[in-house]
C-alpha positions as CSV (number, residue, x, y, z in Angstrom):
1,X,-6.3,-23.8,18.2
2,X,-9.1,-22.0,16.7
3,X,-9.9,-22.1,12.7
4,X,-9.4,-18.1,13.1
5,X,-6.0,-18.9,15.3
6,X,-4.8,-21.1,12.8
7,X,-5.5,-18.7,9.5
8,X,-3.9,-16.1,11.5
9,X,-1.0,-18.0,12.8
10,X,-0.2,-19.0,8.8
11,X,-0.5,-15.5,7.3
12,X,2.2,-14.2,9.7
13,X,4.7,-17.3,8.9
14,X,7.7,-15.7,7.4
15,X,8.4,-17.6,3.9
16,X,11.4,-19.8,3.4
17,X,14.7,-18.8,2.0
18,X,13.8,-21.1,-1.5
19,X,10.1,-19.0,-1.3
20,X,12.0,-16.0,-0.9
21,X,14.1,-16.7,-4.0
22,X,11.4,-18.0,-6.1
23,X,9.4,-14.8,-5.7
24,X,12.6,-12.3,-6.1
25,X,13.1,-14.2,-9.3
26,X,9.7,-13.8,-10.9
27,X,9.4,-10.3,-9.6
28,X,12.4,-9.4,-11.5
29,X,10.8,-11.2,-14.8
30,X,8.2,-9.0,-14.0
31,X,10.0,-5.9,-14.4
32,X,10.3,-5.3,-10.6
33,X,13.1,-4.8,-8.8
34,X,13.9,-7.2,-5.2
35,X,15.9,-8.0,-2.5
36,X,16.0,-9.4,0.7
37,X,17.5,-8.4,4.5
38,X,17.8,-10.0,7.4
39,X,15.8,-7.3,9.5
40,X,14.2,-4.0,10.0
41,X,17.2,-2.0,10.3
42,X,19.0,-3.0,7.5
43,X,15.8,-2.0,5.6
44,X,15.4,1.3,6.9
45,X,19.4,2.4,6.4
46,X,18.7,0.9,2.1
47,X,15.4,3.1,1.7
48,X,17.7,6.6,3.3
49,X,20.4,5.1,1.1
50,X,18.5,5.1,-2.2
51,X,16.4,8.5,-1.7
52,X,18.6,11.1,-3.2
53,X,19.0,14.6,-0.4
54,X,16.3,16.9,-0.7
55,X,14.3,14.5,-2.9
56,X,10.4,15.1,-2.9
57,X,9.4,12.1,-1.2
58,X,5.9,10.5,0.2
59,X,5.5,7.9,2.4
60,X,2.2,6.1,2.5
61,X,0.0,5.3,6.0
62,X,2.1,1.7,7.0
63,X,2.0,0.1,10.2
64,X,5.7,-1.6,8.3
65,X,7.6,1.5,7.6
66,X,6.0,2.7,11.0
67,X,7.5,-0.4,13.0
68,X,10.7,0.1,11.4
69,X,10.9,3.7,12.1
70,X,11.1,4.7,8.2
71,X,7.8,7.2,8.4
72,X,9.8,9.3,11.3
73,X,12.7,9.2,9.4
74,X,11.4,10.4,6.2
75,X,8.7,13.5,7.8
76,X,11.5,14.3,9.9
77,X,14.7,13.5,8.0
78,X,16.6,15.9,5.0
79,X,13.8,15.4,2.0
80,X,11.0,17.2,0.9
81,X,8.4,15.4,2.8
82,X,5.2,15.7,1.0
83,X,3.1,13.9,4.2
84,X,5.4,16.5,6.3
85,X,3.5,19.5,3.6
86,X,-0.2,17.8,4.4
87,X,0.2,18.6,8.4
88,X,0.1,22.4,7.1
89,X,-2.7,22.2,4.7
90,X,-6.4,22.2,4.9
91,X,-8.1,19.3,3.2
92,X,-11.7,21.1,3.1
93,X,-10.0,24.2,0.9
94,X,-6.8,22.8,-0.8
95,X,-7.9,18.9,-1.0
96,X,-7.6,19.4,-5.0
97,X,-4.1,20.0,-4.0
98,X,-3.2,17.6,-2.3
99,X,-4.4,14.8,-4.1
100,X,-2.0,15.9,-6.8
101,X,1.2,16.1,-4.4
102,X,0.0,12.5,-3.4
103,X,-0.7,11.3,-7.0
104,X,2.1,12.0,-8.6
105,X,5.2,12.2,-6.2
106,X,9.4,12.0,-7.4
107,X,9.1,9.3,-4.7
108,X,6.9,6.9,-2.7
109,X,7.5,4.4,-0.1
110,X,5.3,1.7,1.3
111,X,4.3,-1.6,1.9
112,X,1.7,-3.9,0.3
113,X,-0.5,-7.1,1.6
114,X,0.8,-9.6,-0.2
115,X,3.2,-10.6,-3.0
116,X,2.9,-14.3,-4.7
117,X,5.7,-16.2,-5.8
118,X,4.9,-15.4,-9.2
119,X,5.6,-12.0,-8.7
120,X,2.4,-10.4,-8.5
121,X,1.7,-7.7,-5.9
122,X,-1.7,-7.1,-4.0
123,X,-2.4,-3.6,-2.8
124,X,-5.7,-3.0,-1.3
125,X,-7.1,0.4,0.4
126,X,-10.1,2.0,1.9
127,X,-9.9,5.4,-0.1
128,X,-6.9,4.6,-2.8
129,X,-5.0,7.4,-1.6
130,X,-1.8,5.6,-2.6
131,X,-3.0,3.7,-5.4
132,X,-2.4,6.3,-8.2
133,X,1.0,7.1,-7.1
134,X,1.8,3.4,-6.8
135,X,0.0,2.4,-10.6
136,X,1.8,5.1,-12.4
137,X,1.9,8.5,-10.9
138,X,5.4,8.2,-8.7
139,X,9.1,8.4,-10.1
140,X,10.0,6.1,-8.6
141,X,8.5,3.0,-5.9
142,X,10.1,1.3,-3.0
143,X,7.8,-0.8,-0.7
144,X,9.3,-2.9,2.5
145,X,7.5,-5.9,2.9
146,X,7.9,-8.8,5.4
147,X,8.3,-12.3,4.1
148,X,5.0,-13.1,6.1
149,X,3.5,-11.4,2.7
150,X,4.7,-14.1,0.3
151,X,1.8,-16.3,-0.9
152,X,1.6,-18.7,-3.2
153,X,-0.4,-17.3,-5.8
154,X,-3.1,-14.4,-6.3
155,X,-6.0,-16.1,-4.9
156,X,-4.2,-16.9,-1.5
157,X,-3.5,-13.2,-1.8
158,X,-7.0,-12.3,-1.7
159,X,-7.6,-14.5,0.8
160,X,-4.8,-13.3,3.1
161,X,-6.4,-9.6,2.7
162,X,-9.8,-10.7,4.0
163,X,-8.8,-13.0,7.0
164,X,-5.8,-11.2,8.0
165,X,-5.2,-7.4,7.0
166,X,-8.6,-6.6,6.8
167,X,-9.6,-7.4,10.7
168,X,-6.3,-6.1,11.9
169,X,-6.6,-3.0,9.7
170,X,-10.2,-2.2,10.4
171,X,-9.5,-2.4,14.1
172,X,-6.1,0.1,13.9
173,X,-8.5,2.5,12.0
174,X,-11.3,2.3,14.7
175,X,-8.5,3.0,17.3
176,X,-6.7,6.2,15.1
177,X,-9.5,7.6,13.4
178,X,-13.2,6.5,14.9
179,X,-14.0,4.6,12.0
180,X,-13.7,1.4,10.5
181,X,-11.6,0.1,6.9
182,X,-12.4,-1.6,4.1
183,X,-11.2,-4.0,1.1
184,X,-12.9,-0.7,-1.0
185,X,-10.1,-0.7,-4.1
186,X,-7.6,-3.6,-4.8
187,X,-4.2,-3.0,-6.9
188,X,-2.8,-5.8,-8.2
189,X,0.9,-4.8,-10.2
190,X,1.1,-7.9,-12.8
191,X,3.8,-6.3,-14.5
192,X,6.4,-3.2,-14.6
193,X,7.0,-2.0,-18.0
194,X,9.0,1.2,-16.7
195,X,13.0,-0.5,-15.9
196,X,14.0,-0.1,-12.3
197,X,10.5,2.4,-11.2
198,X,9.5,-0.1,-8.3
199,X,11.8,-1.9,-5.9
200,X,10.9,-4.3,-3.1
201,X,12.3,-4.6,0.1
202,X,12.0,-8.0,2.0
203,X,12.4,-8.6,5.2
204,X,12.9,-11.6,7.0
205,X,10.5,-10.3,9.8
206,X,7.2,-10.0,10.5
207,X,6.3,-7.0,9.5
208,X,2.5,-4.9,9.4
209,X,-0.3,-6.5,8.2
């Protein structure tokens, strides 16, 4: 086995039921709320469960809520799709306007790259498009995450972006849009001051990168 193998092979192990625990525990100290479910499914039916009817919802580019067949459900489903209101805007003449239905939306749903048993969470994009929403801007936050994203701490986050996301990302993006990705803004959430605004998902699955 390759070193490259082998740093692969460990960034997609799904945590252990005491990890799992561990980091639920200090995520909730941090003012975050979590949970865990044995798969995909179950995941997708909590998210539809939690989003009110008609709610003005976006859901940010994830290869997780993709998998899972969230994003369908959500452009396609009985909410006020805000992705669903890009499709029938130009970016060249209303772009102003569509960062602000991005920014600030009632709610968002998404995944991260990593979350470390002391209950930080590592976010990191090639434009931000989803930062602001996820910082402050959104209502309200739900991201499903697989429990290959639990790290031990923040600087095995980092390193899990680097060698992991960012190869597999950066070669999805040269497939879907001609161009490559990059580590270009990092969001780390050390703490939610705002009671019951973000709620994580886990998944005992591998799930996105």
């Amino acid at each position: 086995m390759t070193d490259r193998t082998h740093q692969s092979s460990k960034w997609e192990t799904l945590a252990s039921d005491s990890e799992i625990e561990e980091t639920i525990n200090s995520l909730k100290k941090n003012g975050i709320e979590a949970f865990v479910v044995e798969n995909g499914n179950v995941a997708r039916e909590k998210v539809l469960e939690m989003l009110q009817k008609n709610a003005e919802v976006f859901n940010s580019t994830s290869v997780t809520l993709d998998t899972i067949g969230l994003s369908k459900e959500i452009v396609e489903g009985n909410f006020n799709s805000v992705r669903k209101k890009f499709m029938s805007m130009d970016r060249n003449s209303q772009g102003k306007e569509m960062k602000m239905l991005g920014a600030a939306p009632e709610w968002m749903v998404g995944s991260v790259h990593a979350v470390t048993q002391d209950g930080k969470v590592l976010i990191a994009s090639a434009t931000g498009s989803q930062l602001s929403g996820y910082a402050y801007g959104a209502g309200k936050v739900i991201w499903v995450v697989g429990t290959n994203k639990i790290v031990k701490n923040q600087e095995e986050g980092f390193r899990r972006i680097y060698e992991h996301t960012l190869p597999l990302e950066d070669a999805r993006a040269r497939k879907v849009y001609g161009s490559g990705s990059g580590v270009n803004k990092l969001l780390i959430i050390n703490k939610e001051v705002f009671p019951g605004r973000i709620t994580v998902i886990f998944v005992k699955e591998k799930l996105g990168f």
